[in-house]
N, C-alpha and C positions, 0 to 999 in steps of 0.2 A: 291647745287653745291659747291664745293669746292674752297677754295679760291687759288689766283694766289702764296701764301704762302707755300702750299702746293706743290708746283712745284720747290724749292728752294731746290739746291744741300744737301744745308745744313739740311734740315728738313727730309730728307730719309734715313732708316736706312739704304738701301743696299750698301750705299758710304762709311761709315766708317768702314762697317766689309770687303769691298770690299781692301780701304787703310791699312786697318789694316793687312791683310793677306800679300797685297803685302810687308810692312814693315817688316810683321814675316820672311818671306821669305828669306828678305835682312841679317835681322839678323843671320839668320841659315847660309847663306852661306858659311860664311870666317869658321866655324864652322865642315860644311861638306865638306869641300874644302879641311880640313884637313883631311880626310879619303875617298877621293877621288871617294865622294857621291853625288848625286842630291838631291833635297828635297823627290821629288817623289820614288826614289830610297830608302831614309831613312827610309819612311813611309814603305816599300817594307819589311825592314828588320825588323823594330819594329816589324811587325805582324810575322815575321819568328822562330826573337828570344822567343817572345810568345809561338807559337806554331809550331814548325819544322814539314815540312810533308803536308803541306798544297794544298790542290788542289790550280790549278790556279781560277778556281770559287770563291773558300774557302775564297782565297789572294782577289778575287773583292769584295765580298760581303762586305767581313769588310773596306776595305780601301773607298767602293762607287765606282769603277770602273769597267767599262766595257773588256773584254779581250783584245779588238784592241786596249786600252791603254795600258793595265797591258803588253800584248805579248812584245813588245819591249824592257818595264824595264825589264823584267826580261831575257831575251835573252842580256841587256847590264850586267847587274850583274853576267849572267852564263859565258861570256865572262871576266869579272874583276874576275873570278875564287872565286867568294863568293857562290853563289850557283849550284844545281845540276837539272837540269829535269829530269825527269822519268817518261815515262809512266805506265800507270797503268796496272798490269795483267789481270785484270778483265772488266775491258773498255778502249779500248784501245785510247778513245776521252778524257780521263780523261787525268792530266800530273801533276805532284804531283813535289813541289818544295823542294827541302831540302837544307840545310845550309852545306856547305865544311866546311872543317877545319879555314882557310882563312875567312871564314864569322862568325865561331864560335868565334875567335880570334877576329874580331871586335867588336862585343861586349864591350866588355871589353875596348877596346878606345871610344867608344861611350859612355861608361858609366858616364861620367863627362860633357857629351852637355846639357839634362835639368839643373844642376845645373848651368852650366855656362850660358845657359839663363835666367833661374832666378835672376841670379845676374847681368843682363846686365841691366833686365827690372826692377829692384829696387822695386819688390813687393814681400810681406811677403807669406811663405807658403798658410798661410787662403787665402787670396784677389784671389792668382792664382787657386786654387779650387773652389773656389764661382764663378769664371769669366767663368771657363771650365765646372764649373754645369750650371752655365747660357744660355753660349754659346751649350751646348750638349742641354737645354730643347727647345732654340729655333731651332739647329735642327728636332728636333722630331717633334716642332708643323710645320715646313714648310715641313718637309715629308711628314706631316700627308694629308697636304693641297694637296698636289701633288696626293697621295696615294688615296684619296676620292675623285680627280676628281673633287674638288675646284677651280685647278686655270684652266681658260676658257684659249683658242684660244687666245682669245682678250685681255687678261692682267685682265679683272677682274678675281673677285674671288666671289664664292658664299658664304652667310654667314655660320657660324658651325651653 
């Protein structure tokens, strides 16, 4: 049986990667506020400037979102005249997004947010890769958990 220690706020990892996002969040703002972006919207565009053309699937897959999310960002972005819809020739359920001119151009002002986050959070090049290697491998093992049907109903989990 586990001790009543193990029930302290402090003693669970999901509080401070929980705190820590909200913070990241806070910081991005004043940041994307200057390009007259949401978070979720920025996210929208990093994967675009990647790779323009992207199916709406395409855009969830990578970002982890479902379309009833994504549908709206990007319906506000094809409205702020950043990107384009198009549906597909070939299936017409498909709707393939692409970059305007006006989105292509922000780039280029977006290009100075990581370094200006970098320099808010006062961590050395190395620390902030070792932290997003970290953070991406606990990704993968809580997908994993997810994915193999690990985590129950009831909050347990069963062992690897």
């Amino acid at each position: 049986m586990a001790s009543d220690d193990s029930l302290r706020l402090d003693e669970q990892i999901c509080f401070p990667l929980y705190a820590a996002t909200r913070a990241m969040m806070q910081v991005y703002q004043p940041l994307l506020t200057a390009l007259s972006l949401t978070y979720p919207q920025y996210l929208v565009m990093l994967v675009l400037w990647e790779n323009e053309g992207l199916s709406v699937k395409q855009i969830g897959e990578r970002l982890y979102l479902d379309s009833g999310t994504l549908t709206p960002l990007l319906k506000r972005l094809e409205g702020a005249g950043l990107v384009s819809r198009e549906r597909s020739t070939e299936d017409e359920r498909v709707v393939h997004i692409r970059l305007t001119a006006d989105g292509k151009r922000l780039k280029r002002r977006a290009a100075d947010i990581p370094v200006a986050l970098a320099c808010k959070l006062g961590k050395s090049p190395a620390e902030l890769v070792r932290l997003r290697a970290e953070l991406k491998e606990l990704y993968a093992d809580l997908h994993a958990l997810t994915l193999n049907g690990a985590a129950t109903d009831d909050g347990a989990t069963a062992p690897r």
